[in-house]
N, C-alpha and C positions, 0 to 999 in steps of 0.2 A: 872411775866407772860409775856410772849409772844405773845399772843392773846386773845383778849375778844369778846366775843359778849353776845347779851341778848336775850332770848326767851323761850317758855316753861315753862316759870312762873319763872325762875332764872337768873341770872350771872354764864355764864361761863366761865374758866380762863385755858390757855395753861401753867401748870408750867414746862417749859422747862428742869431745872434743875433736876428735879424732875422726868421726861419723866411720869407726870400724866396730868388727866384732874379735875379740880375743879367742885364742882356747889357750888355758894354761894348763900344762901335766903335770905329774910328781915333782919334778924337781923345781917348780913354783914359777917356773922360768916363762916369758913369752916363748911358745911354739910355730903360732901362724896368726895371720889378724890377715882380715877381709874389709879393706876399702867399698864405700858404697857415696854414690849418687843422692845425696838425701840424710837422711837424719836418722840412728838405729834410737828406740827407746828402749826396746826390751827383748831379752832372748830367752825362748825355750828349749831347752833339750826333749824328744819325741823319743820314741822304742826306736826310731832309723835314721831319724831327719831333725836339724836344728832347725828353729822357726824363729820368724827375725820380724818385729815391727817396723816397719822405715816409714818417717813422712817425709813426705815431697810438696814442692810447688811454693808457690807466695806464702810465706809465713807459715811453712809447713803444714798447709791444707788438707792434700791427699795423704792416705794414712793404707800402707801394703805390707800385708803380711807375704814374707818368702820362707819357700822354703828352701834348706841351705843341706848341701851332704856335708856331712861331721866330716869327711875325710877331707876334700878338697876346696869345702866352703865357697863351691860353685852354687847357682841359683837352679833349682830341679824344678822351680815351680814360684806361681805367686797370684796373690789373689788381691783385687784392686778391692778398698773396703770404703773408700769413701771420703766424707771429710768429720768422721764421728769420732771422742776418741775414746781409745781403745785402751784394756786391761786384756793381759794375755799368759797362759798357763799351759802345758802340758801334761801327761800323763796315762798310763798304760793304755798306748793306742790311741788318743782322743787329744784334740785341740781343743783350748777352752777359748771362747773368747768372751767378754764383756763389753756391750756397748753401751754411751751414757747416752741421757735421754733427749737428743737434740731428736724428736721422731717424729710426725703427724698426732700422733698419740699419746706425747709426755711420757713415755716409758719406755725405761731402758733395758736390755735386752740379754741372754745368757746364750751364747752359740757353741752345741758342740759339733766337731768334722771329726769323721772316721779319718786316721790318718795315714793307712794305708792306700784307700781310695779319693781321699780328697773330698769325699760327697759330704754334703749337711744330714748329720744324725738328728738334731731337733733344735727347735732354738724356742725360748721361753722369755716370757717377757717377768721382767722384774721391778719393785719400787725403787727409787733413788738412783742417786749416782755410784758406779762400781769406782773399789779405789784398791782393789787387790782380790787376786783368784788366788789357790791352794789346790791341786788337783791331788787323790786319793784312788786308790781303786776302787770304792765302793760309791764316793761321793766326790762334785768339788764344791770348795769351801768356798764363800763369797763374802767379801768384806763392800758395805753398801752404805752411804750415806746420803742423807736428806734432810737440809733444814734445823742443820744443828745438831742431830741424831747419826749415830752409828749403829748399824746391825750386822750379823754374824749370821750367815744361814747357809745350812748345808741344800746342796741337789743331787737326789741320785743319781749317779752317770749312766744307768742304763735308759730309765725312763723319762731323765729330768725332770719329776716329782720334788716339791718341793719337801724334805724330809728333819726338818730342823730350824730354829730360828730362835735367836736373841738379842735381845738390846747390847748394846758393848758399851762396857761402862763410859 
């Protein structure tokens, strides 16, 4: 596996080689895995809906977030993201995404989606390259580097205010 996280009432496992997603129950057993078209990097479990990174194309170019129902781990939705790459989080209600800084503008990006409606709640530009989210209900946590340096810095999720920040050793 390539990526875990836990919600939803299961474990869920990115098997890379596999290009599927896992959900594992209680009894630690495979349950169901979901074959895909393309490459999974990373999964989030949502308050409704698993969300699945997959890139596509020559050298895994295009880079699509879906969304997946936790029951049947059919496709309810999905959003074409480009060829940037991505760092990806959930959390009460809110999609987090992180974009690096391949932009017009050198700066890479903090995107949150209401997750019941799909729409963009705010997106924020950030320094560095993102290399992990942490979503919270008050904040999410962003792991960011540049140039040799690591930092730590919280966003609030209501206003995406930047509310926190430190060097990481």
């Amino acid at each position: 596996p390539t990526s875990l996280a836990a919600g939803l009432g299961h474990l869920w496992a990115v098997d890379a080689r596999g290009n599927r997603i896992v959900r594992i129950g209680r009894t630690g057993a495979q349950e169901a895995a979901r074959w895909f078209r393309g490459f999974p990097s990373a999964v989030a479990p949502g308050r409704r809906s698993l969300w699945v990174l997959l890139h596509r194309g020559p050298r895994h170019g295009r880079t699509v977030l879906l969304r997946l129902s936790p029951t049947s781990l059919r496709v309810a939705g999905s959003f074409h993201l480009g060829r940037r790459s991505v760092v990806l989080a959930a959390g009460h209600g809110t999609v987090w995404l992180s974009f690096d800084r391949r932009t017009r503008s050198g700066r890479s990006a903090l995107v949150a989606i209401d997750e019941r409606s799909g729409r963009l709640r705010f997106r924020r530009a950030l320094r560095g390259d993102p290399w992990g989210l942490a979503a919270g209900r008050a904040a999410v946590w962003a792991l960011m580097g540049q140039d040799g340096w690591s930092r730590l810095l919280a966003v609030d999720a209501r206003t995406g205010i930047r509310s926190w920040a430190a060097r990481w050793p």
